[in-house]
Structure formats: structure tokens, C-alpha cells
ROBA-883061 format. One record per residue: x, y, z of N, C-alpha, C in turn. Coordinates in pm, whole numbers, plus 50000, padded with zeros to 5 digits. Each point is the difference from the previous one (the first is absolute). Layout:
XYZXYZXYZ
...
REM end
This chain:
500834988050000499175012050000500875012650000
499385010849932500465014750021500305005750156
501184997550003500245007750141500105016950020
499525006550111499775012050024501325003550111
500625017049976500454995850122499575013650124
499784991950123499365008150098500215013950053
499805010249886500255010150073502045003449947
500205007450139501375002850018500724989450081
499324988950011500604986250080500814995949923
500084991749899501034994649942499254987549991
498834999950079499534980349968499264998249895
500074990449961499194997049856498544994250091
498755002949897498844989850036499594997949862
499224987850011498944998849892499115009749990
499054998049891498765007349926498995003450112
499874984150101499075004350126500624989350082
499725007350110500254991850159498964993750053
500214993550087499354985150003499495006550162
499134999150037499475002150129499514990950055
500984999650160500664989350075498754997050110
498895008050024498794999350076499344991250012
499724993849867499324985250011500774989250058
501414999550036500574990350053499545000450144
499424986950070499884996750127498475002649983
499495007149920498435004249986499124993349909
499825007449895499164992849944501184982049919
500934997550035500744995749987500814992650062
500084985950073500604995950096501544995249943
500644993350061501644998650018500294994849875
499314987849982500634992749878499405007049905
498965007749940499065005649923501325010150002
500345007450092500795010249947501434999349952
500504987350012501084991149993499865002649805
498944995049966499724994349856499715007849965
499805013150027499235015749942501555003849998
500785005650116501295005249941500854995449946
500624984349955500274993749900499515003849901
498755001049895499315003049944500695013849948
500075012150094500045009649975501175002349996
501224998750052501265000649959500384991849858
499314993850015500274990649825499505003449920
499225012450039499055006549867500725014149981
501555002450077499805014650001499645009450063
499324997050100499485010450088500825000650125
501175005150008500634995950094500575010450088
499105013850014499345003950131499015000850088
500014997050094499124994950125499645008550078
499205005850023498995011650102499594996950084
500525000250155499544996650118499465010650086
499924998250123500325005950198499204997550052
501175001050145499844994450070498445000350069
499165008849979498664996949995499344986349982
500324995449905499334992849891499954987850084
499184990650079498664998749934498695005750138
500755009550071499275000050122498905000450022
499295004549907498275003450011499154982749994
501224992149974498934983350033499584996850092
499244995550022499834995550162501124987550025
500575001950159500794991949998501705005949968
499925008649861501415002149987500195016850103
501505002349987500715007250074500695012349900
499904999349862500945003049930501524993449965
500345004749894501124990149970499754986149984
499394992949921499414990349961500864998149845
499815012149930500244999849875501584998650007
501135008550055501014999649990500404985850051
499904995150121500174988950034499934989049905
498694997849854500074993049928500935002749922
500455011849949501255004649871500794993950099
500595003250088501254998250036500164982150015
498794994350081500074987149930500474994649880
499465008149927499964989649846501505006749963
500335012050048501175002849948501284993050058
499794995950127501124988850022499754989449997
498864991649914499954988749970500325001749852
499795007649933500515000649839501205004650013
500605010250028501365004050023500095012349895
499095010850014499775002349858500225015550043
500375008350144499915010350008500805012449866
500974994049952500635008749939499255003249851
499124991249981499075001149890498605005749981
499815009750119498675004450027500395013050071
499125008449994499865016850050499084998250130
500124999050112499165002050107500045017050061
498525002849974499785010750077498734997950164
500895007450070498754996150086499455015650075
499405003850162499825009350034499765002150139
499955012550045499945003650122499115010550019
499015002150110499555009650045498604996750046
499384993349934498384994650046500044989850155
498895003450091500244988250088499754987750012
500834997050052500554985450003499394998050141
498724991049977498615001650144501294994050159
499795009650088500454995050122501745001149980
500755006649867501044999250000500695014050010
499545012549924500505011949986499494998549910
500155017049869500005004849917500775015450001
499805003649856500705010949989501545002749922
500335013349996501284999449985501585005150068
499394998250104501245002850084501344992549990
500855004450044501564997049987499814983950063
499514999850093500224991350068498974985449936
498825003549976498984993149938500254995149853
501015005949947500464998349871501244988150004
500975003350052501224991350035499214984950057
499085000950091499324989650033499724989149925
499205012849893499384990249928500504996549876
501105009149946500324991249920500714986850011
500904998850109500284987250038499494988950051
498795005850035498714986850009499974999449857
499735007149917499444995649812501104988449981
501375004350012501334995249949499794984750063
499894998850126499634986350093498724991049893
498965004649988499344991649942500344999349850
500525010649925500144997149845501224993149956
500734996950125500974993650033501484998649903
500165017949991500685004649935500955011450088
501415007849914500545011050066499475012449963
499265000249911499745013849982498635002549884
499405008449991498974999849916500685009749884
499204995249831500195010449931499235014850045
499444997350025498835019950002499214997050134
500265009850073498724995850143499355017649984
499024996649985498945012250053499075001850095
500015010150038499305006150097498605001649962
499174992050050498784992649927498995011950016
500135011250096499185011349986500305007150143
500025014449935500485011850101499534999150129
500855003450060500035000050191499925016250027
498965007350001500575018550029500314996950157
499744991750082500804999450158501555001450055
500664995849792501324996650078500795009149849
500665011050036500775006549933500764994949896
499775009149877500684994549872501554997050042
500385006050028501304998250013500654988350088
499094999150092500524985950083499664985649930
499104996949906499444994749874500744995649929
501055011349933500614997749855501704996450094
500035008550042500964998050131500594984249990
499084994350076499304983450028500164988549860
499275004549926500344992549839501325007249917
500515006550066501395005649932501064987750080
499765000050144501024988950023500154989850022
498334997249936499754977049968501295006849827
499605011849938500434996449817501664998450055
500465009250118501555000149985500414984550090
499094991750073500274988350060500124987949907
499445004449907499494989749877498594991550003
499355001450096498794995250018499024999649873
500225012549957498795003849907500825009149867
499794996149848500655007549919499155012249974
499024997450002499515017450017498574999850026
499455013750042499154998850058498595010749950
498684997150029499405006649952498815005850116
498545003349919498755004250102498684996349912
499184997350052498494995449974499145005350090
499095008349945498755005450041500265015150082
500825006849910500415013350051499125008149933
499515010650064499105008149922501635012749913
499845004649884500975009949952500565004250082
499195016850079500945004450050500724993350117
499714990950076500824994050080501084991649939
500044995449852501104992649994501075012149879
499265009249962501145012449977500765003550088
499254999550105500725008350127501064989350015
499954987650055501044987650004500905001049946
499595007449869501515000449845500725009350076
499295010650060500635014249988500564996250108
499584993150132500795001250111501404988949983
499884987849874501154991849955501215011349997
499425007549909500805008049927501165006950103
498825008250093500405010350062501254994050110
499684985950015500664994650111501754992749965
499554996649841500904994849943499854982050057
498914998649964499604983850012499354997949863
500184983950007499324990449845498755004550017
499555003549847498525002650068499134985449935
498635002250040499054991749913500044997349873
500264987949951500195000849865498864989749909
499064998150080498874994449967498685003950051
498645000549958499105001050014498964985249965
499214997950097499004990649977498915005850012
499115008349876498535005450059498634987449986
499095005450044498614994149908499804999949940
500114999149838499895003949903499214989749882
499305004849945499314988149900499035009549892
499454994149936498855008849923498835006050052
499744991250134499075004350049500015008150137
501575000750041500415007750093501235009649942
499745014249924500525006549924500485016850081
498925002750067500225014150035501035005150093
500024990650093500795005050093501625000349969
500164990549925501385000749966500435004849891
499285001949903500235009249885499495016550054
499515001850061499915016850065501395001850028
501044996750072501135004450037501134989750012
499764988150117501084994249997500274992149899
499534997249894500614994849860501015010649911
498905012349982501265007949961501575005450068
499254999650113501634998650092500934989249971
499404988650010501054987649973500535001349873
499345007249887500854999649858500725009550011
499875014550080500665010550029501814995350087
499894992750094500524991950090501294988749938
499704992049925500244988049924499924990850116
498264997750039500204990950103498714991849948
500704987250019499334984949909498814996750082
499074997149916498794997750083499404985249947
499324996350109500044983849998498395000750064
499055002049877498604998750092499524986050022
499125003750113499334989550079498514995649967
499364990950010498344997349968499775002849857
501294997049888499745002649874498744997049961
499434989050022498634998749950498785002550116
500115007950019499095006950131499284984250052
500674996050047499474991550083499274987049912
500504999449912499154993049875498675002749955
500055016750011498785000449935500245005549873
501124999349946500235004049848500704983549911
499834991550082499764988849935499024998149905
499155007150031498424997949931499104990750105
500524988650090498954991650038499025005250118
499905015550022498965006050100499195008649904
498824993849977499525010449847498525000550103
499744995450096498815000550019499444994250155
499375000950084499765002250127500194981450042
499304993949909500164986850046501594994349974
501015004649948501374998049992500765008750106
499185012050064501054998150139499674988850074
499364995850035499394992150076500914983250011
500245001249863500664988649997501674996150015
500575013749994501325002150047500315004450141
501144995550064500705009550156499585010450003
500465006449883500685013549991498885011949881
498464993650045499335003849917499445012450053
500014999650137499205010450102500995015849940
501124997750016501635004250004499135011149858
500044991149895499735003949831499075015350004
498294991150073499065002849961499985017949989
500995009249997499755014650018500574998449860
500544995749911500055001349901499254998449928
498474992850016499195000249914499105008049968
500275011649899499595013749982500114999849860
499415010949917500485006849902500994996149976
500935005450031501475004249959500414984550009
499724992050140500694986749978499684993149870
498624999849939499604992449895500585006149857
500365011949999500645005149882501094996749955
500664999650163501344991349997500284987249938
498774992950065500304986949979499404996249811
499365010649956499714996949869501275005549893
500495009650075501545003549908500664988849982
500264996350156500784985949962500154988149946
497994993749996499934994149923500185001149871
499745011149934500355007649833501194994650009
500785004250092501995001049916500354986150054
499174992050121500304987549960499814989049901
498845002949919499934997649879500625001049939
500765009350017501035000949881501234997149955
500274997450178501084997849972500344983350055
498584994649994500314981650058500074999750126
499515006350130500595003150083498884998750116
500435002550145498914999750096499745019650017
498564999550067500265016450065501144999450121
500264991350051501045003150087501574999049955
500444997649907501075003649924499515012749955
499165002849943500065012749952500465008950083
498834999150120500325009650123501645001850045
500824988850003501354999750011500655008849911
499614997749856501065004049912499585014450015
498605004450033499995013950001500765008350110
500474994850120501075001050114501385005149910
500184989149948501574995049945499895008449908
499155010949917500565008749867499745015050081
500045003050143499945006750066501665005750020
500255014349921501655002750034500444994050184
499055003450068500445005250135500284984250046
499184989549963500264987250050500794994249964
500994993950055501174992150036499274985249945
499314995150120499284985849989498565000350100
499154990949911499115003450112499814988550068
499634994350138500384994050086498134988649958
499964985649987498974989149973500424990250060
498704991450057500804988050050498594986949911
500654987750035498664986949905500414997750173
499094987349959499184988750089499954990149913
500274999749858499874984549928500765000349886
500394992349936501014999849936499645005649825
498344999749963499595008149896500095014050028
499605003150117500255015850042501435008649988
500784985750066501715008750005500195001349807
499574987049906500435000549860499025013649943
498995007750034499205010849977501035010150063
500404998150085501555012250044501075000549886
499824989049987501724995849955499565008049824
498934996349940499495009649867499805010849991
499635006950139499435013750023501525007649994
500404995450039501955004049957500095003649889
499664991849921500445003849819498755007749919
499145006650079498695005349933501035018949977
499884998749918500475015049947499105013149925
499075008150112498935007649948500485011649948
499455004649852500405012349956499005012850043
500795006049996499435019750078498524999849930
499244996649917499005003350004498944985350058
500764991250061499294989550073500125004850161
501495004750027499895006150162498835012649985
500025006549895498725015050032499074993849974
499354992949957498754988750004499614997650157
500924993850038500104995250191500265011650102
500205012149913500305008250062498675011550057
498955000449875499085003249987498684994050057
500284987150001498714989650079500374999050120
501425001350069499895000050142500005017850066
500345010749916499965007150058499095007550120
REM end
């Protein structure tokens, strides 16, 4: 596959990253055993975690997901062949949260313990802490990058001006700054990040790696109608998309999937991927037709008057 490279990092990724959430979840050990095989053999061979992940199960604690990578990664032996990103800042129930100096160092060496590795490629700060000063923050992920823990580091779920300000206080301090962004971003979640912090990140040269590319799978196409939430998890999640605007969407896509042999949820991808500002946008399967619908949505190549098509029905 076409490799991208992240930003001002120096790391290469694929077309899209593989999101590490379903491991331990909708996905148990050996299931995820045969899913990331799968996906490293297909190419996709960055991995989207943190340490969050899978806490909201009943029963789990968080860190479910890393615990399985790091499994499979010292039972395959395969770390040097894969991009692990993981994160910090959301709570971790009964454990801490945040981003303090101290809460950070913590935790990334709990991540390192279960992914059962020395150091991560990219750890981000999974979303802003205003409790605990920028500077003690970047401070903190400046000396996991000079320990070697982490090759570089990024932020997810910063509103603009708080993560301008981050640049400016990098700057001012003479620290690494953020060199990644993970927003919300999809067709059907457009405004907030194209109002400002998108143009910042192209202003910036800072690589952005969105999340919920297919809004939750409702740009799959398979939520067209009240009795199909019903029949998915994650249908309740959908149902505010079913509006106007969602159905316009979903008929653009069917058009240009027609056309081009394709699912609406590749489309929805490739319309990510012909986006200047996006780097890669971040998908995960659950079955092995789903990951080969990733693995095509890679090579879907939309021309400027197919993105203003998608541009116009989701606006």
C-alpha cells in the first residue's frame, strides 16, 4: 500500500489505521489474534489504541485492548513491523485521569507493561485536561520523547484555540510540540473541525488521523431506517443521523458507489483520504470481508468533482 508520512514525524503509515477498540470487545483474544494477522498481512500496519480501551464493558477495567496487541505481539514477534499508537488522559475508572506530569509517566509505563514493549510509536493525549497547565503537559511528553519511550507525540479532542495555544506555548518554551491531531471527523461530523482546527493543522503541518471515519457505521449504508437501528449495538449511537442531510448523504454515496464498484463505506473513506488536511483516517473490521472492504477503500481514488458531490450532500 501507499504509505503516508505522519506529519513532521518521520513515521510512515498506511492509507488508513486500523482501530485497536474492538480488541477485547466486540472481539475476544483469539478473534483478535486472527483479525491482526489479517491486518498486518494486508498492509495495514498501524494500530490505534489507549489505554482506555475497553473500559465501558461491564466487567472490564480498561486496557483490555493493549493487553491483547501486546499479546499477540510477543507471540508473533512482530513489533518492529507495526506502528502502535496509544493514549493518555481519559479516566481510567478507580485509577486516575488526566494530564499531569505525574499521571502521564504512570501511565505510560503501565501502556508499555501491557503492550509489552519499550516504547510506543505516537502516544496522545486522548483529550485536554484545562486542570493541569500546558506546560507541565508537553513538559511530561517531551521527556518520555527524550527517554525513548515514545517517538513522538500527539492530542485528540482539543478544541482550536486550546491546541494553538499548546503550539504557541511548545514554541515559546522551546519544547517538541504536537505533531499530530486525532479529531472527529467524517461526512457527517464536518463543522467543528473544518471551522478552525483543520485549517490550523494545514496552517501548522500537523498530521491528522481522524476517528469514527464512518460515523459509527452509519455511512456504511446499513442504518437506512428505524427498524435497522434496532438491530445493531450501535444503532441507538446512529439514530441522530437520520435526517435530511443524513439521507442525502447516504444517496451521494450510493451514486459514486455505483460507480465506482464499491461500498458507501469505502466511499465515505476515500472521501477522508482526498481531504489535503488528512494524513490517514483511522477504521477498524470485526470480520474478515469488512477488513478486505478496508483493504479496497485504500485504492478508491475520488476526483474533485466526486469530493464536491460529498461535499454538497453532507454540508
Amino acid at each position: 500500500m501507499d504509505a503516508r508520512t505522519l506529519g513532521t514525524t518521520g513515521i510512515s503509515v498506511p492509507p488508513i489505521i486500523f482501530g485497536g477498540n474492538i480488541f477485547g470487545w466486540t472481539l475476544d483474544a483469539p478473534q483478535s489474534f486472527r483479525m491482526l494477522d489479517a491486518v498486518v498481512e494486508a498492509g495495514l500496519t498501524a494500530i490505534d489504541t489507549a489505554d482506555l480501551y475497553s473500559a465501558w464493558v461491564p466487567g472490564h477495567h480498561g486496557g483490555e485492548s493493549e493487553t491483547i496487541i501486546g499479546d499477540w505481539l510477543k507471540r508473533r514477534g512482530r513489533r518492529d513491523d507495526v506502528m502502535i499508537t496509544t493514549k493518555v488522559g481519559m479516566e481510567m475508572p478507580g485509577k486516575g485521569k488526566g494530564l499531569s506530569r505525574a499521571w502521564i509517566r504512570q501511565s505510560i509505563d503501565t501502556s508499555l507493561a501491557r503492550l509489552q514493549t519499550d516504547h510506543v510509536d505516537l502516544y496522545l493525549a486522548h483529550r485536554d485536561d484545562p486542570e493541569t497547565p500546558l506546560e507541565e503537559t508537553l513538559s511530561a511528553f517531551a521527556e518520555l520523547l527524550k527517554a525513548g519511550k515514545v517517538k513522538a507525540f500527539g492530542a485528540s479532542n482539543y478544541a482550536a484555540a486550546r491546541f494553538a495555544e499548546a503550539l504557541k506555548t511548545s514554541d515559546r518554551l522551546g519544547l517538541p510540540r504536537y505533531s499530530v491531531m486525532q479529531p472527529h471527523y467524517n461526512l457527517m461530523e464536518r463543522a467543528d473541525f473544518e471551522a478552525e482546527l483543520g485549517p490550523l493543522c494545514l496552517r501548522e503541518k500537523i498530521a491528522v488521523t481522524p476517528y469514527w471515519a464512518l460515523a459509527s457505521g452509519f455511512l456504511t449504508g446499513k442504518y437506512r431506517s428505524e427498524a435497522d437501528f434496532a438491530k445493531h449495538a450501535r444503532g441507538g449511537g446512529v439514530s441522530k443521523y437520520q435526517t435530511d442531510r443524513g439521507k442525502a448523504v447516504l444517496a451521494a454515496l450510493d451514486d459514486l458507489a455505483a460507480r465506482h464498484k464499491a461500498t458507501p463505506g469505502q466511499i465515505a473513506i476515500a472521501w477522508l483520504r482526498a481531504k489535503p488536511v488528512v494524513t490517514a483516517p483511522i477504521a477498524s473490521a470485526t470480520t474478515i470481508p469488512q477488513l478486505e472492504e478496508l483493504i479496497a477503500a485504500a485504492r478508491i481514488q475520488l476526483d474533485a468533482t466526486e469530493v464536491a458531490m460529498l461535499d454538497r450532500a453532507s454540508a
